[in-house]
N, C-alpha and C positions, 0 to 999 in steps of 0.2 A: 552496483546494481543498475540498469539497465531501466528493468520494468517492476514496477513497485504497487501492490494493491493491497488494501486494507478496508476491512469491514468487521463493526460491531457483530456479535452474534450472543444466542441465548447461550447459557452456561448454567448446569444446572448444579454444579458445585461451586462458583463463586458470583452468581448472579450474570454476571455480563461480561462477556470478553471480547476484545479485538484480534481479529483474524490478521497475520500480517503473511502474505507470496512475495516470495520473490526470483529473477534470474540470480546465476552464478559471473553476469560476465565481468566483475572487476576479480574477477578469481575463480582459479578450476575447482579451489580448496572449500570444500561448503563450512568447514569449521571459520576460515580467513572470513568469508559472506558474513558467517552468524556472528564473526567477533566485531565485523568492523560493524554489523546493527550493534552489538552490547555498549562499542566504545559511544555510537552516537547517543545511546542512551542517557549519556551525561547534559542533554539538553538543560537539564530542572528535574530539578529531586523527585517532579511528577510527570514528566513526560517521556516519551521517547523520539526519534524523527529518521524516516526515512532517504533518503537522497538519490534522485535520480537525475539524466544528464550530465555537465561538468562536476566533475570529484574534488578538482579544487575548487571551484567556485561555490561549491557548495561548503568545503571547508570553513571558509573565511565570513560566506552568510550565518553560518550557523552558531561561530564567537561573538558576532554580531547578536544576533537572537539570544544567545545567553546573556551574555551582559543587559538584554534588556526584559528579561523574563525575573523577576522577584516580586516579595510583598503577595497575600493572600490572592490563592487565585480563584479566579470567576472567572466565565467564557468568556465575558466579552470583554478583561482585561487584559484575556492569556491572546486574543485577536488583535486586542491593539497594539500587546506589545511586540508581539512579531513583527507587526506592520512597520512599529519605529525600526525593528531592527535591519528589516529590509531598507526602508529610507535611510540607515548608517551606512546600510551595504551599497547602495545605489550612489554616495555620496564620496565614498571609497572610488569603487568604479569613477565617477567622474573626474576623481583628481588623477587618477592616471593614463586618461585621455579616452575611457570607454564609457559608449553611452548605452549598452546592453548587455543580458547574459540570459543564457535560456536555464538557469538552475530552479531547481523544482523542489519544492521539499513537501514530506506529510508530516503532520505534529499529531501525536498519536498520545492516549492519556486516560484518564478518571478525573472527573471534580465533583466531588460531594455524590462518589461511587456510580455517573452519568459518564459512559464511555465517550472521548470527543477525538473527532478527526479533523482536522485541518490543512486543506491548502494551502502553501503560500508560494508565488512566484513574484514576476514585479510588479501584475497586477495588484497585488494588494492579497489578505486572506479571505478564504474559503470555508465555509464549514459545513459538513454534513451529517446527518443524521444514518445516512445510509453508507453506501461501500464510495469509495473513491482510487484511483487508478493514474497513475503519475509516468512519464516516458515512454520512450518507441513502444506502440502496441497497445496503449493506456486506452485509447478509444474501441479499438476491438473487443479488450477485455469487459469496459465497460458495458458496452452493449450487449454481450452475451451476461452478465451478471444482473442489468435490465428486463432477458428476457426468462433469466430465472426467477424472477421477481424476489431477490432477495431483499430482506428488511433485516432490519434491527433486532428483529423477535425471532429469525429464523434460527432453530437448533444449530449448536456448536457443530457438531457431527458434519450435518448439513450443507453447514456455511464452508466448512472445511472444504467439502469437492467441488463445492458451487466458484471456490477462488482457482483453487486447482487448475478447475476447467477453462476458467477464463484465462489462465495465465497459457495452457496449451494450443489454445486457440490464439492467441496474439502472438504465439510461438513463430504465425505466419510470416511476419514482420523478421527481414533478416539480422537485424539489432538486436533482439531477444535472444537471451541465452538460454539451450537445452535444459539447461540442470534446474533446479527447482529447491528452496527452503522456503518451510511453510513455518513459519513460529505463532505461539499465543500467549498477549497480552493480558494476565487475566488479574482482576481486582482483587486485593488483599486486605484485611482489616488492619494488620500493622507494620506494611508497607508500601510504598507508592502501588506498586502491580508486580507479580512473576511474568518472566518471559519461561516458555519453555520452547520447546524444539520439535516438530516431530522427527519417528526417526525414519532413515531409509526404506525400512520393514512398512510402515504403513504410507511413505509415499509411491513403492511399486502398487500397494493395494491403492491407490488410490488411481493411477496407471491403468489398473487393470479394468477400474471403476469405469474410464474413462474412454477403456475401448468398447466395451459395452453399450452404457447411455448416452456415449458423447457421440457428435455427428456424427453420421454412417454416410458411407460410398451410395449413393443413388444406385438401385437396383429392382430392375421390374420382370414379372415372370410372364408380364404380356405387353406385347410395342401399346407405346405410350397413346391414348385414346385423346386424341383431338381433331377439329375437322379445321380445313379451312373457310375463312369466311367467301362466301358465294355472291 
């Protein structure tokens, strides 16, 4: 994956879910996409994590993160311990003669049934309450998700085109891959969260959504009305 974006949204059968887009570009195969999120899901019994930029660097961040993710969690444990696990990685990195990696990750999750999204690169983590948007294209998508003023409380439905869209739009960026899986994160009372998948069938409808409300061709049925200054 390439370009990575996730946002809470309203759910009206399991209270709150997390929206996760994404490209196809470490694979043509969107089944390969969706397994290699299942595998990262093994973050912690209650999280899941996204990965964008280097694949193996983000591998090796991420053994790091597990090992330091245990013991009851609370937000601001589940941020600290990323953080150590980043400073193991970055410690790693130094003993083999590098003093940088541009690996991104999103930690995605429920605590006490409150949806959490997290940043983490080597600045240190991130957290939002809102959408978040990771690799080539991340700032594009972002922006047009700003200008949908999507929140936390915005219907599932909703949130579902509002990422869609943003992820076609960053499509600009030649790094982002065509192909498109949209899964949801959604809160379970006797298990961490369900992932599900949508399927092909409602990502053309959502295509189709998108030739419609998404940006149009400039087009005027009379020359453009300006004057020059005098």
């Amino acid at each position: 994956m390439a370009l990575c974006i996730a946002s809470p949204a309203e759910d009206q059968a399991s209270g709150t879910s997390i929206v996760l887009c994404f490209d196809h570009l470490i694979s043509d195969d969107p089944m390969l996409c969706e397994l290699s999120f299942r595998d990262d899901a093994s973050l912690a019994p209650c999280f899941a994590v996204m990965v964008a930029q280097d694949i193996e660097d983000s591998t090796y961040l991420i053994q790091f993160c597990k090992h330091r993710l245990s013991g009851s969690a609370t937000f601001d444990s589940v941020k600290e311990q990323l953080w150590q696990g980043m400073q193991d990685f970055k410690r790693a990195l130094a003993g083999i003669g590098r003093d940088h990696s541009d690996v991104q990750l999103l930690v995605l999750g429920f605590i006490e049934n409150e949806p959490m999204i997290i940043y983490l690169d080597e600045q240190g983590p991130v957290a939002s309450e809102a959408f978040l948007a990771i690799g080539p294209g991340g700032a594009a998508a972002e922006a047009m998700l700003t200008w949908r003023k999507l929140t936390r409380h915005t219907p599932l439905d909703e949130a579902i085109y509002y990422l869609y869209e943003a992820k076609r739009i960053a499509e600009a960026f030649p790094l982002v891959g065509k192909s498109t899986t949209i899964l949801t994160m959604q809160n379970h009372p006797e298990k961490p969260f369900v992932v599900c998948r949508l399927s092909e069938d409602c990502i053309e409808q959502l295509s189709n959504q998108f030739e419609k409300i998404g940006p149009q061709s400039y087009f005027s049925e009379s020359p453009f009305l300006w004057k020059p200054l005098l």
